[in-house]
Biopython code that builds the backbone (N, CA, C, O; Angstrom):
import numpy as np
from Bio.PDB.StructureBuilder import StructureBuilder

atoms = [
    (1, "UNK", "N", (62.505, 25.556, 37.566)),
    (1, "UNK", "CA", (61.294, 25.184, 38.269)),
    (1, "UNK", "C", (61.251, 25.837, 39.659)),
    (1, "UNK", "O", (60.237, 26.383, 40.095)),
    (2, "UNK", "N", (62.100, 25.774, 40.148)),
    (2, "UNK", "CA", (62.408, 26.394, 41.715)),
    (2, "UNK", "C", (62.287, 27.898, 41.772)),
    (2, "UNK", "O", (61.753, 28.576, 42.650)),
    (3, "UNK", "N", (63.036, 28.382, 40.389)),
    (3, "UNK", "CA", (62.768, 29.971, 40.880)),
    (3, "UNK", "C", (61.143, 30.518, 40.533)),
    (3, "UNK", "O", (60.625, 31.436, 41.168)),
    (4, "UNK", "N", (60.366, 29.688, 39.272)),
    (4, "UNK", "CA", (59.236, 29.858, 39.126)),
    (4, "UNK", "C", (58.173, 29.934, 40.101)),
    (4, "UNK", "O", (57.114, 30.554, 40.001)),
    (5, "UNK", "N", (58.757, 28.945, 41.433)),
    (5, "UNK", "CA", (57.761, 28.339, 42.775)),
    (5, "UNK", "C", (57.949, 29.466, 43.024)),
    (5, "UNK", "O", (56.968, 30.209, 42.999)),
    (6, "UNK", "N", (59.573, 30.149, 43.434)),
    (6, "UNK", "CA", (59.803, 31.261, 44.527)),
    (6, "UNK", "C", (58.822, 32.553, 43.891)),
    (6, "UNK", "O", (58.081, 33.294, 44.538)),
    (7, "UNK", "N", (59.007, 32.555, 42.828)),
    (7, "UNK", "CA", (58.517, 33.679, 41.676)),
    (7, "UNK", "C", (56.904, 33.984, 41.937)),
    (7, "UNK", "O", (56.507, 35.047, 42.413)),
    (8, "UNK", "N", (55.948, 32.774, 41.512)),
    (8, "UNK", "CA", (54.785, 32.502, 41.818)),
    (8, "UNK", "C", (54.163, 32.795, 43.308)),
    (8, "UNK", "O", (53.195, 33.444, 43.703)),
    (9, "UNK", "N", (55.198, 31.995, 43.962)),
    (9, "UNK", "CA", (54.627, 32.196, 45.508)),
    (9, "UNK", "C", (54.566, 34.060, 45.948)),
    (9, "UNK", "O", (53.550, 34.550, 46.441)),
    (10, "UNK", "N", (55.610, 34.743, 45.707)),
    (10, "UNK", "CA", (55.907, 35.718, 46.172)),
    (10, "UNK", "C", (54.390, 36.442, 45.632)),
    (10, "UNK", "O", (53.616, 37.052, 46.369)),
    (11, "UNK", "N", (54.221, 36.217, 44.283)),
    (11, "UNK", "CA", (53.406, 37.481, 43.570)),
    (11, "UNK", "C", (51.896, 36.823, 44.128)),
    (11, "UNK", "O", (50.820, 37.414, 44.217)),
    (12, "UNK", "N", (52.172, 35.589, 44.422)),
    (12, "UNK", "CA", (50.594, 35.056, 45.729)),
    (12, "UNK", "C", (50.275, 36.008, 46.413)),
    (12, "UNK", "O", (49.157, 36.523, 46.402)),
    (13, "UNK", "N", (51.584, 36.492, 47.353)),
    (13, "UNK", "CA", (51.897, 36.838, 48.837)),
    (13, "UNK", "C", (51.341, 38.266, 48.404)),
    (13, "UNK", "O", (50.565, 38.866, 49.148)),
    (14, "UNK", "N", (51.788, 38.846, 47.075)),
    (14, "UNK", "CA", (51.624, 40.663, 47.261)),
    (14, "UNK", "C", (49.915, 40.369, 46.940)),
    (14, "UNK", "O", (49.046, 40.942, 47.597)),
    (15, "UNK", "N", (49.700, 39.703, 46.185)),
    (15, "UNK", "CA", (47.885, 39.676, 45.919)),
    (15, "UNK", "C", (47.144, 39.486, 47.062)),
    (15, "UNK", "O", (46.205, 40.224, 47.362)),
    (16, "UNK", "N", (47.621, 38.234, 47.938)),
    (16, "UNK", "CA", (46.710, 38.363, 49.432)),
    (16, "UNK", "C", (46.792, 39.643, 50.741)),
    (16, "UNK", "O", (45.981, 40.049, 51.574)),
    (17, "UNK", "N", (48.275, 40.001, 50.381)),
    (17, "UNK", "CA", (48.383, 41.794, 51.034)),
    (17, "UNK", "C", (47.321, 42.426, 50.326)),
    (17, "UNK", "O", (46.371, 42.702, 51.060)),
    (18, "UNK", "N", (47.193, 42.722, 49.209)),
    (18, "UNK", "CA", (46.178, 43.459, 48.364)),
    (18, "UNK", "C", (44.947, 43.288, 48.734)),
    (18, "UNK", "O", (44.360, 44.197, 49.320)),
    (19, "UNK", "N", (44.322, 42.062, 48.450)),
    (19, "UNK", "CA", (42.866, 41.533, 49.103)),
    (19, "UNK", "C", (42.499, 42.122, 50.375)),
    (19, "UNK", "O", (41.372, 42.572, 50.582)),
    (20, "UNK", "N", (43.416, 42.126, 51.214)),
    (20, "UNK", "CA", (42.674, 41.784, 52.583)),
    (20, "UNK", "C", (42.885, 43.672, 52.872)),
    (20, "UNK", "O", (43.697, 44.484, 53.314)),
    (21, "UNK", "N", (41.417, 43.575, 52.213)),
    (21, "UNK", "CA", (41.698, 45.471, 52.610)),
    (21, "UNK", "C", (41.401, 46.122, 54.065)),
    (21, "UNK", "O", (41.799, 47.215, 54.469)),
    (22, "UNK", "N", (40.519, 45.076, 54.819)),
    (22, "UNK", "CA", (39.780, 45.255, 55.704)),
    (22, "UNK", "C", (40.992, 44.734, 57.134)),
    (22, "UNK", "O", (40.708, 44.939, 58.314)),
    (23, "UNK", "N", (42.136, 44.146, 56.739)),
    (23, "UNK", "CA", (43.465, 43.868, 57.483)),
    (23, "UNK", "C", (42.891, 42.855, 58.468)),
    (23, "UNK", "O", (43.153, 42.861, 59.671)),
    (24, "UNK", "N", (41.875, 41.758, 57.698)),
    (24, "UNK", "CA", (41.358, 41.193, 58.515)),
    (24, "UNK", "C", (42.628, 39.571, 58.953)),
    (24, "UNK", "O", (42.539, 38.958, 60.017)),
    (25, "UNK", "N", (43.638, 39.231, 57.869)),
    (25, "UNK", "CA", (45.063, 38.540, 57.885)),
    (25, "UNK", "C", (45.992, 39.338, 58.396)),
    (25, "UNK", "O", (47.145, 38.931, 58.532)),
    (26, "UNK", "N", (45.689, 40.355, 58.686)),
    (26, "UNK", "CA", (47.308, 40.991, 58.866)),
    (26, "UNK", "C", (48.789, 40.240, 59.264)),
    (26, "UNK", "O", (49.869, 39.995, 58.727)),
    (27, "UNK", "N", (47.992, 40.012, 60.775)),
    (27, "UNK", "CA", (49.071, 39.082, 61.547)),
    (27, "UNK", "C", (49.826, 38.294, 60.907)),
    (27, "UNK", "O", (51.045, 38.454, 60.944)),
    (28, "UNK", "N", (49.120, 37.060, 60.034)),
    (28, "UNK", "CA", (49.400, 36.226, 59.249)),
    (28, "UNK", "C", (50.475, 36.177, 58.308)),
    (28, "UNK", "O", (51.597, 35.671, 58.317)),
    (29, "UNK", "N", (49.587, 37.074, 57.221)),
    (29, "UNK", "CA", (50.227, 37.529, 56.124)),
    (29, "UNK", "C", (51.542, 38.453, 56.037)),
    (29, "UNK", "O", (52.166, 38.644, 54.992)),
    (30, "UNK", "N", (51.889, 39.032, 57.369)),
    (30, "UNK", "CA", (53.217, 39.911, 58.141)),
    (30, "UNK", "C", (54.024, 38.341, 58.243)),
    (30, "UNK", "O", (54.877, 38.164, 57.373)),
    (31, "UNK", "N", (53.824, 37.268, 59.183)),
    (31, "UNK", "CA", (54.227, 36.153, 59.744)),
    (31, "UNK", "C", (55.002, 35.669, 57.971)),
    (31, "UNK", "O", (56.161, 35.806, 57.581)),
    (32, "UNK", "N", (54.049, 35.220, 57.410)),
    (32, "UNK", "CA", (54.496, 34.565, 55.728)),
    (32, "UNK", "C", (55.350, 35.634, 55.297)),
    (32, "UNK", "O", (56.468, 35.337, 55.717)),
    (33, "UNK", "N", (55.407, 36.672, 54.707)),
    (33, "UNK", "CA", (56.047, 37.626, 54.402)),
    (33, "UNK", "C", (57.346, 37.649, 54.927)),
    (33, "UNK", "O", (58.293, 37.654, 54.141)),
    (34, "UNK", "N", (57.581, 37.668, 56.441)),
    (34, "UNK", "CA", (58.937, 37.736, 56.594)),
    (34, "UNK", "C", (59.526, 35.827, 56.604)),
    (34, "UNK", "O", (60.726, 35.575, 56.718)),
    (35, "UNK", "N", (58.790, 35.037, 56.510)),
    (35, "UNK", "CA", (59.118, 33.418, 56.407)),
    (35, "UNK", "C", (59.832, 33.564, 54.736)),
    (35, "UNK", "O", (60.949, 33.167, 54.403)),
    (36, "UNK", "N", (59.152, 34.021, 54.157)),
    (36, "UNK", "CA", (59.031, 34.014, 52.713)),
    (36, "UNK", "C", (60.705, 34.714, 52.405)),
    (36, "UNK", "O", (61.612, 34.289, 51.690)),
    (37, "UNK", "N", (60.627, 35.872, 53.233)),
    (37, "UNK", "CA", (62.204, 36.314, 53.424)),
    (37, "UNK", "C", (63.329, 35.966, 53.439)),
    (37, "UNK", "O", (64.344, 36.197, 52.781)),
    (38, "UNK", "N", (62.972, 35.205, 54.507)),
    (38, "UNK", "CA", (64.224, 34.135, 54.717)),
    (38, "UNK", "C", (64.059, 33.353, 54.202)),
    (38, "UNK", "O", (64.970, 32.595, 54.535)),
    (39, "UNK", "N", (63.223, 32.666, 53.212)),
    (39, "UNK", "CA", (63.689, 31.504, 52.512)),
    (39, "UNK", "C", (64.179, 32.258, 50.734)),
    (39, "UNK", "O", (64.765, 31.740, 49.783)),
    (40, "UNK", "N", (63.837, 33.086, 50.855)),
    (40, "UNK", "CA", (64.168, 33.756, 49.304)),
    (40, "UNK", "C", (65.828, 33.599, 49.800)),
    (40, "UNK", "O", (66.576, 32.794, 49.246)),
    (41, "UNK", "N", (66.095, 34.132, 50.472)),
    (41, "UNK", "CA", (67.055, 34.551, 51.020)),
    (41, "UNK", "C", (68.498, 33.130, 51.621)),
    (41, "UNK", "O", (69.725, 33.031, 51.608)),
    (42, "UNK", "N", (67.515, 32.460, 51.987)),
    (42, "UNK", "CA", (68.491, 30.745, 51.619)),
    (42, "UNK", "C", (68.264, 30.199, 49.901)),
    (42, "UNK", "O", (69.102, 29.674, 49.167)),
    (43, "UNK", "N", (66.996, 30.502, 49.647)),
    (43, "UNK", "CA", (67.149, 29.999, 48.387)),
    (43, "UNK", "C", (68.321, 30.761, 47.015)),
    (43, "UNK", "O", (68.882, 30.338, 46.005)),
    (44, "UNK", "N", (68.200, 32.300, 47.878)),
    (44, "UNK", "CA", (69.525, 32.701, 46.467)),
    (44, "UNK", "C", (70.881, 32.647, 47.096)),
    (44, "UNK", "O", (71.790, 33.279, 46.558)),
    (45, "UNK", "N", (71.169, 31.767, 48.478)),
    (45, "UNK", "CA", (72.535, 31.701, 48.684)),
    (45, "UNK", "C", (73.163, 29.622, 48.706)),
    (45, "UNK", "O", (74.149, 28.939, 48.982)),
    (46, "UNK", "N", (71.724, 29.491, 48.199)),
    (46, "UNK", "CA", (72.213, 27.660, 48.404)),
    (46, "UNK", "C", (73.089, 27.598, 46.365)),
    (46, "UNK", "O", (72.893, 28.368, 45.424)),
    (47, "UNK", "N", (73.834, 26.563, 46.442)),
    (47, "UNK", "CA", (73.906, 25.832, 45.328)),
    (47, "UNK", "C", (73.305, 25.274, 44.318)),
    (47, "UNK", "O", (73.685, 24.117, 44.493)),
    (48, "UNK", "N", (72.585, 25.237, 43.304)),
    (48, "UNK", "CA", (71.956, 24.615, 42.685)),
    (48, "UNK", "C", (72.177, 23.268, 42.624)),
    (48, "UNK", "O", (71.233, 22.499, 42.443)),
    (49, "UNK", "N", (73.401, 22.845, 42.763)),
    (49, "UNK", "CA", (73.733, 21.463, 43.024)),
    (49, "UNK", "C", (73.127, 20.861, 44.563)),
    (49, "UNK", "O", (73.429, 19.688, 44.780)),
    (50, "UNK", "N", (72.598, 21.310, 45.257)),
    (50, "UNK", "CA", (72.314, 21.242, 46.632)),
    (50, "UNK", "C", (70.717, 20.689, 46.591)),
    (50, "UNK", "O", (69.940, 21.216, 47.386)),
    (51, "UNK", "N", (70.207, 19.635, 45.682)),
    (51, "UNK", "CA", (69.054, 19.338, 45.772)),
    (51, "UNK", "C", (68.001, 19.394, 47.104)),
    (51, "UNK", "O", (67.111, 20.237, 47.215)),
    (52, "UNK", "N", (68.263, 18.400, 48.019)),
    (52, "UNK", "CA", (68.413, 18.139, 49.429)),
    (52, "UNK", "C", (67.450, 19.887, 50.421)),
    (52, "UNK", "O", (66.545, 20.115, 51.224)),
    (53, "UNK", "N", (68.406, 20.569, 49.657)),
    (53, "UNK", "CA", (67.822, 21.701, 50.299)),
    (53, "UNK", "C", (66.933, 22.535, 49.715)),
    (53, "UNK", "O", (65.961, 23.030, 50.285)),
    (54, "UNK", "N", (67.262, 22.708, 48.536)),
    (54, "UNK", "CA", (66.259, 23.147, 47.151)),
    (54, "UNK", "C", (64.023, 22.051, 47.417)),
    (54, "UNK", "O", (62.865, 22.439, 47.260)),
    (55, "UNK", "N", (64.604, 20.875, 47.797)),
    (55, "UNK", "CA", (63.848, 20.115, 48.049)),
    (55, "UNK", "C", (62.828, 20.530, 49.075)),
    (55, "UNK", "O", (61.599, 20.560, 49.021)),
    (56, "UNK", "N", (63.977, 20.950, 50.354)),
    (56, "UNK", "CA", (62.956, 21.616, 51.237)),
    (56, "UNK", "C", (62.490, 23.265, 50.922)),
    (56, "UNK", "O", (61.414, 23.607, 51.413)),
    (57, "UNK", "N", (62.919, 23.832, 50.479)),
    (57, "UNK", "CA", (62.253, 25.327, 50.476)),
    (57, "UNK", "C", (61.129, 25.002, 49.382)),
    (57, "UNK", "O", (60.268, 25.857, 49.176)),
    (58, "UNK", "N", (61.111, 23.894, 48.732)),
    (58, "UNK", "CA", (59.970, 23.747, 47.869)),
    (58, "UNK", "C", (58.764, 23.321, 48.269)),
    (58, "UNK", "O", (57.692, 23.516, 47.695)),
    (59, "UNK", "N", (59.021, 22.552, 49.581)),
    (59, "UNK", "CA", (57.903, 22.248, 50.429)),
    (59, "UNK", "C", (57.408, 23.050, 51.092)),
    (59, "UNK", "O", (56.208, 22.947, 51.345)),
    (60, "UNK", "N", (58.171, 24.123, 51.601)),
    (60, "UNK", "CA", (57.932, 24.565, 52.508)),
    (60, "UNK", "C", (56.749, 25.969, 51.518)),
    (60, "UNK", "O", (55.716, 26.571, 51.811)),
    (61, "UNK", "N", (57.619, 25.937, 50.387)),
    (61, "UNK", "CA", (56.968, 26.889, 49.607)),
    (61, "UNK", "C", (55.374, 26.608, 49.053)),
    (61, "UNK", "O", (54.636, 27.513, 48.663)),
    (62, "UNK", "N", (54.927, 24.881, 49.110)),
    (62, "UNK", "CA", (54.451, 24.538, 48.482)),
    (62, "UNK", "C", (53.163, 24.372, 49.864)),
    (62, "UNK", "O", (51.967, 24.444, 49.581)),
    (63, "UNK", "N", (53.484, 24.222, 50.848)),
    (63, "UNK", "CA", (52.631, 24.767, 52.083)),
    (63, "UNK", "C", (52.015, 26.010, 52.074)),
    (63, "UNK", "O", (50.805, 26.216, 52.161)),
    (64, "UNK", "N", (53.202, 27.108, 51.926)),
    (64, "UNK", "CA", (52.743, 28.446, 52.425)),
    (64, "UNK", "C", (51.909, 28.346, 51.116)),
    (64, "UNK", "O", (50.761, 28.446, 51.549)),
    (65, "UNK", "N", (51.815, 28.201, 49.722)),
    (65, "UNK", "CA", (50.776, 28.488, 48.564)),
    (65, "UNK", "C", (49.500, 27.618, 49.207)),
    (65, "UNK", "O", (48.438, 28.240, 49.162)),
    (66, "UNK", "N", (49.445, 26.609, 49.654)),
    (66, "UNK", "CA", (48.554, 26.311, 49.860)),
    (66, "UNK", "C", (47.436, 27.293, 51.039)),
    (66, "UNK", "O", (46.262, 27.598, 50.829)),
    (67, "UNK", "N", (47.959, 27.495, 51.805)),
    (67, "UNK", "CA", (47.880, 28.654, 53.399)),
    (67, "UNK", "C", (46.993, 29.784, 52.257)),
    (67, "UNK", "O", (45.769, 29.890, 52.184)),
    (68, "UNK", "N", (48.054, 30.566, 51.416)),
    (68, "UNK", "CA", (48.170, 31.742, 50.525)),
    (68, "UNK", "C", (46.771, 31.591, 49.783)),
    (68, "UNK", "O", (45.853, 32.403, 49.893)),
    (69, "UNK", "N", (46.733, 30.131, 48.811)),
    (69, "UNK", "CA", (44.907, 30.316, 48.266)),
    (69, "UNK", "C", (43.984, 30.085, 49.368)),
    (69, "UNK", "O", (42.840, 30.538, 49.333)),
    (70, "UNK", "N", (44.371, 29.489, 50.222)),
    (70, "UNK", "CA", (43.033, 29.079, 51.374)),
    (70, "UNK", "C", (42.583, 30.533, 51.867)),
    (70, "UNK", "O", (41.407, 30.892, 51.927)),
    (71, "UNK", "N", (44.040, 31.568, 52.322)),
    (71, "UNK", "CA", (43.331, 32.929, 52.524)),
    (71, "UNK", "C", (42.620, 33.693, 51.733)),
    (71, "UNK", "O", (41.727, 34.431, 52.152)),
    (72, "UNK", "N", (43.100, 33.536, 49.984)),
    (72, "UNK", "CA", (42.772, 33.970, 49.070)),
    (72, "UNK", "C", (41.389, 34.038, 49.064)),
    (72, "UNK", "O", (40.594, 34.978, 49.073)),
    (73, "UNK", "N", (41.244, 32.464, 49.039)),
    (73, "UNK", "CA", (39.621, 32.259, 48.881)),
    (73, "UNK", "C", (38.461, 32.994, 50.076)),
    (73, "UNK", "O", (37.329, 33.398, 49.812)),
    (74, "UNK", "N", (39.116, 33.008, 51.360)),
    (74, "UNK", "CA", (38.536, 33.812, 52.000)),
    (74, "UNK", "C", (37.728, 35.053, 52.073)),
    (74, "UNK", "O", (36.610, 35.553, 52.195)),
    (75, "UNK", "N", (38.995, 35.231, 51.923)),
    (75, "UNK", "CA", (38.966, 37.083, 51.006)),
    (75, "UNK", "C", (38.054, 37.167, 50.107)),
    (75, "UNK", "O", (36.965, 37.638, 50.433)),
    (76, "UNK", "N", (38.231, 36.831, 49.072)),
    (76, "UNK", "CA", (37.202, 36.800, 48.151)),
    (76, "UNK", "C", (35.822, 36.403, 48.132)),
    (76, "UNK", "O", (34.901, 36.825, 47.434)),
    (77, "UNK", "N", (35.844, 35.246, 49.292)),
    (77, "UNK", "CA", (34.306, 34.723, 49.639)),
    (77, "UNK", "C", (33.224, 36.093, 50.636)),
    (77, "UNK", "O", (32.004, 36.229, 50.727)),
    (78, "UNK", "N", (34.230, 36.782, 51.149)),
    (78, "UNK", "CA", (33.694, 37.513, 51.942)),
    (78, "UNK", "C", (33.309, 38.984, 51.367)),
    (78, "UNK", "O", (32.454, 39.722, 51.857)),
    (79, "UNK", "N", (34.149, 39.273, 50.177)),
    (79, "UNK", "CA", (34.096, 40.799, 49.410)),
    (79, "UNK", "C", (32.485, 41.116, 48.269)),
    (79, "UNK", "O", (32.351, 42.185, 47.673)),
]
sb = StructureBuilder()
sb.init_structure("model")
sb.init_model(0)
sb.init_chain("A")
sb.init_seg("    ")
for serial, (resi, resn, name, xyz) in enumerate(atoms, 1):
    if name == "N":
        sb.init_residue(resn, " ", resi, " ")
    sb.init_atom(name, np.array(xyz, "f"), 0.0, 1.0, " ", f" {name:<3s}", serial, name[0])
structure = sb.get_structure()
């Protein structure tokens, strides 16, 4: 379930780079991108036994998707 979030979220992240042709997110979407980094990046060095923490990168993951369609929709409302 966890790597599916990380999995999902990421291929969010390259679609809203894609959208925003006009680099009207840039800032943003640079900001998530390297967040997204470092949590890929705790998420493939934690334990699987390590719920606790698994718990939080899921929230945190489950924020930035939310952020990720709200820009989405943007994008798209405006194209």
């Amino acid at each position: 379930m966890y790597q599916r979030l990380m999995d999902s979220t990421e291929d969010l992240l390259y679609r809203v780079r894609i959208y925003d042709r006009n680099l009207e997110k840039c800032d943003e979407i640079l900001q998530m991108d390297e967040a997204y980094s470092r949590m890929r990046q705790a998420f493939d060095a934690i334990d699987a036994r390590n719920h606790g923490a698994l718990e939080r990168i899921a929230a945190r993951l489950q924020q930035m998707r939310t952020r990720l369609i709200t820009m989405m929709e943007d994008l798209l409302h405006t194209a």
